[in-house]
C-alpha positions in Angstrom: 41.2 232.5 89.3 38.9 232.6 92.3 38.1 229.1 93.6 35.0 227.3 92.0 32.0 228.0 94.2 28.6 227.6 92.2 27.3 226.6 89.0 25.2 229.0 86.8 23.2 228.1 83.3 22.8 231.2 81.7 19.7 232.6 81.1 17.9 235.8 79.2 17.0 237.0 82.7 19.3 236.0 85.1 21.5 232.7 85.8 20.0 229.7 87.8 22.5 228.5 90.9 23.2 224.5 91.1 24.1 224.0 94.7 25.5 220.9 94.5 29.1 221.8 93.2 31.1 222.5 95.8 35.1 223.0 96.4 36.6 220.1 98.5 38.4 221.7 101.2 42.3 220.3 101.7 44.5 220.7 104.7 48.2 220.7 105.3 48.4 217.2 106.3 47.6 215.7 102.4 50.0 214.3 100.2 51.9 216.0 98.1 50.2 218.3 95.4 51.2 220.6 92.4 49.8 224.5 91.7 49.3 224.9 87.5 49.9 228.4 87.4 48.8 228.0 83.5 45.3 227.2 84.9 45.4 228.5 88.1 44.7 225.2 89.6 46.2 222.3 91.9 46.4 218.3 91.8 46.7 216.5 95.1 46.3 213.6 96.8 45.7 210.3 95.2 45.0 212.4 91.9 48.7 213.8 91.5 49.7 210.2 92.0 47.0 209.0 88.8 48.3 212.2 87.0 51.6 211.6 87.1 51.8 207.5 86.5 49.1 207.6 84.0 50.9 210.1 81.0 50.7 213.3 83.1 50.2 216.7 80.6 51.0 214.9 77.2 47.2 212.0 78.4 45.2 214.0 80.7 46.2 217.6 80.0 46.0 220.6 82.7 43.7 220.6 85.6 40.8 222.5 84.9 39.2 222.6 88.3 39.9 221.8 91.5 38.4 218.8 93.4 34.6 219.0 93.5 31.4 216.7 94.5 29.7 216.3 91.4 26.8 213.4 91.1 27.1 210.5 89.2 24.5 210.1 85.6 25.0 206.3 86.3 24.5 205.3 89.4 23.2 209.3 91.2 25.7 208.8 94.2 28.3 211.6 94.8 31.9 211.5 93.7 34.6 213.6 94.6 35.4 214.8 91.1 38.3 216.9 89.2 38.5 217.8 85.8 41.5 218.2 82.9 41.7 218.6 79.7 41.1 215.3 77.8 39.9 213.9 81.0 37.9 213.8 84.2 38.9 211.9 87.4 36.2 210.2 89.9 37.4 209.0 93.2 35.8 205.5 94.5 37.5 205.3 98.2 35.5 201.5 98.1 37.9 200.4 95.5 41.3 199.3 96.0 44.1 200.9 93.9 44.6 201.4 90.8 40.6 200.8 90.4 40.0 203.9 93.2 40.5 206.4 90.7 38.3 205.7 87.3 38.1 208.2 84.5 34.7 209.4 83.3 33.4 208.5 79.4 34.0 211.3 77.8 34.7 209.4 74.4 31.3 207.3 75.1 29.6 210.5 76.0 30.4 212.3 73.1 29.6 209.9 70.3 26.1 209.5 71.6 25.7 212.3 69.2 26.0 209.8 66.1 23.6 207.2 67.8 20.9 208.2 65.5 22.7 209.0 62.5 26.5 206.5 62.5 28.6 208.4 59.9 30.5 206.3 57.7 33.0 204.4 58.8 36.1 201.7 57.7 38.8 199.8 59.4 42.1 200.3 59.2 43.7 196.8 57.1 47.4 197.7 59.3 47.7 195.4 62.3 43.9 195.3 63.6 42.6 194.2 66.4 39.3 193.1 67.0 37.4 193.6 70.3 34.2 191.9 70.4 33.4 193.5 73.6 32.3 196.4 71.4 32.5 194.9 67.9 34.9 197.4 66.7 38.6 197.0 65.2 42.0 199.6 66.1 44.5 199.2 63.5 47.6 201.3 61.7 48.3 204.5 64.0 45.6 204.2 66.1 46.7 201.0 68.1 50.1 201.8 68.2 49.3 204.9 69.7 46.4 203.1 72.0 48.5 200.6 73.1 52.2 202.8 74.0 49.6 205.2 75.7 47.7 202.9 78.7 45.7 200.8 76.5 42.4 199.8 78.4 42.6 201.8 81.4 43.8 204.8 80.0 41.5 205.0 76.3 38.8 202.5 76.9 37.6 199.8 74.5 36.6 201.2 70.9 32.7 202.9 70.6 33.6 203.5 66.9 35.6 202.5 63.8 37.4 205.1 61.4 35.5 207.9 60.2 35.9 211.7 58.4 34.8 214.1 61.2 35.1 218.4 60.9 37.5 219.6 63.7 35.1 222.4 65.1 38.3 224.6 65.7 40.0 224.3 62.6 37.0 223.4 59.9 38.9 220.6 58.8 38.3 217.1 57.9 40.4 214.5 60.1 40.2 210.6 60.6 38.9 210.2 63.9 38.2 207.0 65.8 36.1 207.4 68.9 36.8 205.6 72.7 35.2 204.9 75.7 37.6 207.4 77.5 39.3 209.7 74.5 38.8 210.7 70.5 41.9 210.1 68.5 42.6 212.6 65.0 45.0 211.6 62.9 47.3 214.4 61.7 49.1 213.0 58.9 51.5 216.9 58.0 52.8 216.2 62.1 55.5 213.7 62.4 55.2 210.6 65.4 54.3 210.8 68.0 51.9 214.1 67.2 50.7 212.8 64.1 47.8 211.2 66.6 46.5 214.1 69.0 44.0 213.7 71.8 40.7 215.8 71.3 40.3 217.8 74.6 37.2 216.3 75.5 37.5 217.1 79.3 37.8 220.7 78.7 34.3 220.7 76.3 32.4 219.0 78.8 33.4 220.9 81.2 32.9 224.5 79.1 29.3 223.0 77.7 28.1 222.4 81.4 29.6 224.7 83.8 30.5 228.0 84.0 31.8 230.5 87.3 29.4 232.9 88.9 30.8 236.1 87.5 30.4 239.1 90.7 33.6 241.1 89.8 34.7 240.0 86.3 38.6 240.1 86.2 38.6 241.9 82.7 37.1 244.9 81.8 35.4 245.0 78.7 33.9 247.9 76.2 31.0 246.4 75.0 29.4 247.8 71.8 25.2 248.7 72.0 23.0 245.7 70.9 21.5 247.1 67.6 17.9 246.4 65.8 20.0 244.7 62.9 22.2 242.7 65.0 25.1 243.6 63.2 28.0 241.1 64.2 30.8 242.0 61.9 33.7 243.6 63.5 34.8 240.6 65.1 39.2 240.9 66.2 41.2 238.0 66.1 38.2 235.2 66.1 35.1 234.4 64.5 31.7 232.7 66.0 30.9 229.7 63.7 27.7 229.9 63.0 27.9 234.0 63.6 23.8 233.7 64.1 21.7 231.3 66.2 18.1 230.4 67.2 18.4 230.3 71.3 19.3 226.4 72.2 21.5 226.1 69.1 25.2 225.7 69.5 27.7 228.3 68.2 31.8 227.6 68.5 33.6 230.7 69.1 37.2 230.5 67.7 40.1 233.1 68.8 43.5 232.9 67.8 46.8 234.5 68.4 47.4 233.5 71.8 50.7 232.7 73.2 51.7 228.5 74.0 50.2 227.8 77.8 49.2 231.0 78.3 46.3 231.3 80.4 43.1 233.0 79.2 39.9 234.6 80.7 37.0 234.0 78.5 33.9 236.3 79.4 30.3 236.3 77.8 28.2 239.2 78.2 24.6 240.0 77.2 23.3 242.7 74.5 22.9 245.6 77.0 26.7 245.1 78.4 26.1 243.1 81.5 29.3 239.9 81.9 27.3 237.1 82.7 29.6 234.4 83.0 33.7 234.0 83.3 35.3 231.0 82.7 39.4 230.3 82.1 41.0 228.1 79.2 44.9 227.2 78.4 46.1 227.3 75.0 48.0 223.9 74.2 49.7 223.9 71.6 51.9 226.5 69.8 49.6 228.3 67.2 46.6 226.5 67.7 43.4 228.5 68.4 41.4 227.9 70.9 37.8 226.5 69.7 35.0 226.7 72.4 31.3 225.9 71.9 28.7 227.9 73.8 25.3 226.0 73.8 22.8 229.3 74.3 19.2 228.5 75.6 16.1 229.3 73.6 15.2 232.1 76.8 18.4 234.2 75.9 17.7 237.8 75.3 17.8 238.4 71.4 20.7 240.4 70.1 24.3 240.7 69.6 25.8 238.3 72.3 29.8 239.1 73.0 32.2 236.3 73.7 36.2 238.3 74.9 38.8 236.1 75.3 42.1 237.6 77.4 45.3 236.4 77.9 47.2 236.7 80.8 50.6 236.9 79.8 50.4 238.2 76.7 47.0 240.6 77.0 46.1 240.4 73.4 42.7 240.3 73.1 39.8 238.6 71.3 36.4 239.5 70.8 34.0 237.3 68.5 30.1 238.7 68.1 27.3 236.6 67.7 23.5 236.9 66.8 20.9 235.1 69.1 17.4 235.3 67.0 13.6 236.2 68.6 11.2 233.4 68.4 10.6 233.2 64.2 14.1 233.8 63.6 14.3 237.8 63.6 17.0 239.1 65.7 16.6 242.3 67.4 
């Protein structure tokens, strides 16, 4: 995959470019670093060293990007940034180690969604621990698995007790419990240590807010004619959940039947044919299918939007339809 040059939001009429993300340059005289060819994508530096002491693949999951400038939401300075899976590194060269390298909120970030509207929750009765920090308890699975798995520094205090949450891939309910730095689902039918698995929360953010300038698209795609009825059956080896959207509603696309690592090519592409965007995703686990939200924007053109997912080793193919409606809710 071509390195990361530019930004793009996706729009009905064109894509808007975000300078500011840029691709640290490297040179021969860095530490020691490691090429993903699952992602296409390297760790170096003082990141392989965090990567590897701090639960390599199994905590942080497969680099995503490479090193970028990204600014800070807290405090607007600019961080050298890199993203994985379940997590995203920031580099603070005015710490001193271990505290140089912090990881971003994800788990925070994500449960701002609930802010207005806490589900209900419990505590588990098994072993709890209180933190007043937050006012929250880990108990039973949860802290076993918090504590063997960096505690603190690693997971972050609780935001959240126990609650039923849908798994947007699967449409099942879980037990979920909600931390500064991760989400943990409990998945009772998996025996220890996978009966608590990491939600990959670095790999949403990262799909929700950026995506590759697509020039030449790496896979070619036959794309059927938008249609007055925006038809979106016909769907192979994945379905859009829901199948038809206002513009600035969220739909998850979910495609299955890829092989265990294999690295895919995801492209979206508009109702008159034309790839917009291209992004890249890594399956994790064996069987599971890979669940990615596309957040469209209320100036998409209206029509029968495409989403083809490709994999690299295997080339079996996905592609999952979905309706983005007029103004008034009339899809054309």
């Amino acid at each position: 995959m071509k390195a990361l040059r530019q930004i793009l939001r996706v729009f009905g009429v064109g894509v808007f470019l975000v300078p500011l993300l840029v691709t640290v340059r490297t040179t021969a005289a860095e530490p020691a670093a490691h090429f993903f060819v699952e992602t296409g994508h390297s760790i170096r530096g003082v990141f392989w060293t965090y990567w590897q002491a701090h639960g390599g693949l199994a905590q942080q999951g497969y680099p995503l990007t490479e090193e970028i400038q990204e600014r800070s939401e807290l405090d607007g300075r600019v961080y050298t940034v890199q993203y994985f899976e379940r997590a995203a590194f920031e580099w603070h060269p005015e710490n001193q180690p271990p505290y140089d390298i912090l990881l971003a909120q994800l788990g925070t970030h994500a449960y701002a969604q609930y802010l207005t509207h806490a589900p209900e929750q419990w505590t588990d009765p098994v072993n709890p621990r209180y933190f007043p920090e937050t006012g929250h308890t880990v108990g039973g699975r949860f802290r076993d698995y918090w504590e063997a798995n960096g505690g603190l520094m690693q997971q972050g205090y609780p935001v959240s007790d126990v609650f039923a949450e849908r798994n947007p891939t699967d449409g099942k309910l879980y037990a979920v419990q909600y931390f500064q730095r991760a989400v943990f689902e409990y998945h009772p039918q998996n025996a220890p240590p996978y009966d608590v698995l990491l939600a990959p929360l670095g790999a949403r953010l990262y799909h929700e807010t950026y995506w590759t300038v697509c020039g030449e698209c790496a896979v070619p795609l036959t794309v059927p004619a938008a249609d007055a009825s925006c038809d979106v059956s016909g769907s192979v080896n994945g379905h859009a959940t829901p199948s038809s959207v206002h513009g600035g509603e969220t739909v998850i696309a979910t495609a299955t039947g890829f092989n265990q690592t294999e690295p895919v090519v995801i492209t979206l592409t508009m109702p008159d044919g034309t790839v917009v965007a291209e992004q890249s995703d890594v399956i994790r686990l064996p069987g599971e299918p890979i669940g990615l939200p596309v957040m469209t924007q209320p100036t998409w053109v209206p029509g029968r939007w495409t989403m083809t997912f490709e994999g690299g080793s295997s080339h079996h193919k996905a592609v999952i339809y979905f309706c983005v409606q007029a103004p008034g809710g009339r899809g054309i």
